[in-house]
C-alpha positions in Angstrom: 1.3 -2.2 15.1 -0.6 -0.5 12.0 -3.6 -2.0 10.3 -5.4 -1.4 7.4 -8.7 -2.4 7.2 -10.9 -2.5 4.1 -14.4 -2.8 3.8 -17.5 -1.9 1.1 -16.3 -3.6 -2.0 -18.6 -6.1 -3.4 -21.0 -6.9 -6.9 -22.1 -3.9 -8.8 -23.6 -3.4 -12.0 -22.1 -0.9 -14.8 -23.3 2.8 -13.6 -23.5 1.8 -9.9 -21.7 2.9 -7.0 -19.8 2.1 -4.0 -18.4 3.8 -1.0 -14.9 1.9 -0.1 -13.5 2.5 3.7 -10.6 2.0 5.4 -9.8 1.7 9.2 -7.1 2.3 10.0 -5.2 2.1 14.0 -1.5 2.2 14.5 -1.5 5.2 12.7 -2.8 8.5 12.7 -4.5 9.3 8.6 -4.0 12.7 9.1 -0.6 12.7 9.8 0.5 11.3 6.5 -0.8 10.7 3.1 -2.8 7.9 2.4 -3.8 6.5 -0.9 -6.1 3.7 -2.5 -4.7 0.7 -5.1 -6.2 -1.2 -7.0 -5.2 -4.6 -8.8 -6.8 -6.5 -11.8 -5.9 -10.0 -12.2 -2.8 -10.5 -14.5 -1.8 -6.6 -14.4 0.3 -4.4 -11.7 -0.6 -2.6 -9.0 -1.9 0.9 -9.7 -2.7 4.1 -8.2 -6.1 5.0 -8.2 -6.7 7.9 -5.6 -4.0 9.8 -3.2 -4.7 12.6 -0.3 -2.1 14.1 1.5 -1.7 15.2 5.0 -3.4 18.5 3.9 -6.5 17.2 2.2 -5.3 17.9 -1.3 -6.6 14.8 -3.4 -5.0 13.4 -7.0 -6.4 10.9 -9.4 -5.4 8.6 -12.5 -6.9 10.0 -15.0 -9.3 7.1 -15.9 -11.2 7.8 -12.5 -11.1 11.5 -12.6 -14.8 13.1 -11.8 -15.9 9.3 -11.0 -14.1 8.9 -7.8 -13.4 10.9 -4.8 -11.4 10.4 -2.3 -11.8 11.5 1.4 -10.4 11.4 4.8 -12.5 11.3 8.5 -10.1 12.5 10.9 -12.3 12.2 14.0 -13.0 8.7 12.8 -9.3 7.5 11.7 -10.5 6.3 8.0 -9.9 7.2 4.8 -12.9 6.4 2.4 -13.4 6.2 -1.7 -16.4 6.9 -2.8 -16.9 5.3 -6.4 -19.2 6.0 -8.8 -20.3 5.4 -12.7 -18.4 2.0 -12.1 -17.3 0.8 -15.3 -16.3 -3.1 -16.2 -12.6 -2.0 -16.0 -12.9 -0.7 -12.7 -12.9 -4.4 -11.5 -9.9 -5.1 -9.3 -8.9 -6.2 -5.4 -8.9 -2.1 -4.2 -6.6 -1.7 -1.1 -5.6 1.1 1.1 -1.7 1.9 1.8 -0.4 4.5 4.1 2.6 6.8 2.9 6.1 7.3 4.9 5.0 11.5 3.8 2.7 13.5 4.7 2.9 15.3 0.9 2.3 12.5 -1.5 1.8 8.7 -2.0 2.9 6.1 -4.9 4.2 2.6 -4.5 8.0 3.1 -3.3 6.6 5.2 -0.7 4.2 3.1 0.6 4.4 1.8 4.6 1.3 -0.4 5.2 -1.2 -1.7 3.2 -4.6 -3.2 3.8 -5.7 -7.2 2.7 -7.9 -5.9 0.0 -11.5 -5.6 -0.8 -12.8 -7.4 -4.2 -15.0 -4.8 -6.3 -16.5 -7.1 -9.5 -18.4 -4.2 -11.6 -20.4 -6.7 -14.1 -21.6 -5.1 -17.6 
């Protein structure tokens, strides 16, 4: 059985940062690319950060050179380290697993976390 376990969100203030994690068992990250979500209350669930099985990384734009995106191997996590939080970064964040190795979006998504709240407050 996989799991997906968040942890690290929290209460920031505008220009902070935060280091997101994700545990994961069931699964080995470095077999397949993994990815982090994100969703804001009354809007869909986006992409925010994917890495394949390689270590090559992608971002939405709006988080380009703010976030980065990481995988431990030894440790079995994948991790999103977050900073210059803006207001609009504000969402439940949650780690999904990909049925590929080469990339990650939502139809190809296998497992996903519960979620971690991240409230970035102006």
């Amino acid at each position: 059985q996989v799991q997906l376990v968040e942890s690290g969100g929290g209460l920031v203030q505008a220009g902070g940062s935060l280091r997101l994690s994700c545990a994961a068992s069931g699964i080995i990250v470095s077999n397949y690319a993994m990815g982090w979500f994100r969703q804001a209350p009354g809007k869909q669930r986006e992409l925010v950060a994917g890495i394949t099985s390689g270590g090559t990384t992608d971002y939405r734009d709006s988080v380009k050179g703010r976030f980065t995106i990481s995988k431990d191997n030894a440790k079995n996590t994948v991790n999103l380290q977050m900073q210059n939080l803006k207001t609009e970064d504000t969402a439940v964040y949650y780690c999904a697993s990909s049925r590929s190795p080469y990339y990650i979006n939502t139809g190809s998504t296998t497992n996903w976390g519960q979620g971690t709240q991240v409230t970035v407050s102006s």
